[in-house]
Each structure stands twice: as C-alpha cells, then as structure tokens.
Residue, then its C-alpha position, 0 to 999 in steps of 0.5 A: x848619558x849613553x844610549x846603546x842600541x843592541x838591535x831595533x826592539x832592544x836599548x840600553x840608556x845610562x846616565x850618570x851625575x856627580x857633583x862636587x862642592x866646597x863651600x865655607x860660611x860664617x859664624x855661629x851666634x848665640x842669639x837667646x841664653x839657656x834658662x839658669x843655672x846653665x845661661x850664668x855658665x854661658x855667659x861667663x863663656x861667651x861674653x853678653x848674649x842677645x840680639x845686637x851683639x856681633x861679638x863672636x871667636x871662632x878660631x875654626x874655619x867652618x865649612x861644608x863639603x858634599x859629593x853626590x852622584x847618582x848611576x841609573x840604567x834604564x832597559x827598554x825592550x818590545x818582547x813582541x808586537x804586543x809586549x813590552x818591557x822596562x827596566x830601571x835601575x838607579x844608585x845615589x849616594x850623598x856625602x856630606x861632611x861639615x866642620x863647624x867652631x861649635x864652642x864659639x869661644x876664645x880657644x881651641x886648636x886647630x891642625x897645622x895651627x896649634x893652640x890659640x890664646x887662652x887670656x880669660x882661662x876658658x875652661x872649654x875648648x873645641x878641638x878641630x880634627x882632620x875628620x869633619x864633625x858631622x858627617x852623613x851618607x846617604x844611599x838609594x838603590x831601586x831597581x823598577x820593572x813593568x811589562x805592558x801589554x797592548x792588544x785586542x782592545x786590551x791595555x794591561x801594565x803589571x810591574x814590581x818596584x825595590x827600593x833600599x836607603x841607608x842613611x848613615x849620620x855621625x857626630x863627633x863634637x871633640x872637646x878638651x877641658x881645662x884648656x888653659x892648663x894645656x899649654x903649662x909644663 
C-alpha cells in the first residue's frame, strides 16, 4: 500500500496483491461405472471399478498453478467544507491453469518422457502437452464514484458504480487413439 498526500484536502491510496501458487495432488479414481454399454468399454480400460479399489495409472504429474493479483486506486477529496468526493478504482485478474492424467489409463506420453508401455494394447491414451488442459482467466475492472454532502441539517450521497468481468475458460483434452500402433514402424 502507498498513500500520497497531495495537499491536506486531497489523497491518493493504492494498493496492490499478487500471489503465486503451485501445487500438485493425486490421483484420479473412478468410484461408480457408466450405465452399459459404455461401463463394458470402461472396464475393459480401467480394470474393476467401485469403492475399495486403489488401483489406479497415472503417468501424468497433476497440478495446479494460479497467479492472482489485484490493483486498486482509491481518491479521496473534500471539494469543499461541505463536499466530498470518492473514487475507487480496482482490477483483479486470476489465472488458473491446471494439468490433470484424465484417461487414468496404462499409457500416454509425457514431455521429456516419451511414451509409456502399452502391455494390454489400450486403444486411448491421454497426451500431456506443455499448455495446461484447463485453463481460466478471470478479469474484474470497477471504477466507483460518490459525492457527499453535509450541510444545514442536510446529509445527501449520490454515486455511480461500473463494473466489467470477463471470464475466459479452455478446455483441451488431447487424446490419441490406437496408442498401442504408436510405437511400431
């Protein structure tokens, strides 16, 4: 935070956050099948599905990183004895972007790795690329403004508030089929 005093009836306050967070978390499990014809398909893939069973490949680090930081300018100025004005300005902006191994399945490829073992030919693999999966921005502008006034008996506020938010979101799943064929010349 930075306050500036420009004259005894005039000040700026601004203040500023960022933060920065990496963290990673464990595995996906698929606790109850599709309905059929899909739960056959799913079971083949995954092995035996349910409660109780901690059988699980992931050959995907999963994670999450996130930035945020926010801006905010607030104007405080008495206009006279009896007027006063204010004037907030904020931005945030969030980004979030996460990688997750959604197949939960024996193969898939990874950057610097290359491709993991296909034993039981798994006909899908998830292909983990140096742009995250999921990713969402998230962005907030308001700019507030109020006059009081405080005189003869009288206590009036009028004010005008903007506010704009973007959200932005992407998903890319990237899956190659026919994973086992990969590897053969």
């Amino acid at each position: 935070k930075l306050l500036l005093d420009f004259s005894d009836t005039v000040n700026l306050l601004l203040s500023g956050s960022y933060n920065k967070s990496y963290s990673t978390f464990g595995n996906n499990f698929v606790i109850t099948p599709n309905s059929p014809p899909l739960s056959d398909f799913q079971r083949a893939v995954f092995g035996p599905i349910g409660w109780g069973v901690d059988v699980a490949n992931q050959d995907t680090v999963s994670y999450s990183k996130n930035k945020l930081y926010s801006l905010v300018g607030e104007l405080n100025a008495d206009l006279t004895d009896e007027l006063h004005l204010v004037s907030i300005t904020g931005y945030r902006n969030s980004n979030n972007r996460v990688e997750i191994d959604v197949d939960t399945g024996p193969v898939g490829i990874n950057p610097g790795r290359g491709f993991s073992p296909n034993p039981l030919g798994y006909p899908i693999q998830y292909v983990a690329t140096e742009d995250e999966h999921q990713v969402e921005i998230y962005k907030y502008f308001s700019q507030e403004v109020r006059l009081a006034y405080s005189g003869n008996g009288l206590d009036i506020v009028a004010g005008a508030y903007y506010q704009n938010y973007n959200e932005t979101r992407q998903l890319l799943l990237p899956f190659i089929f026919d994973g086992a064929f990969v590897l053969q010349d």
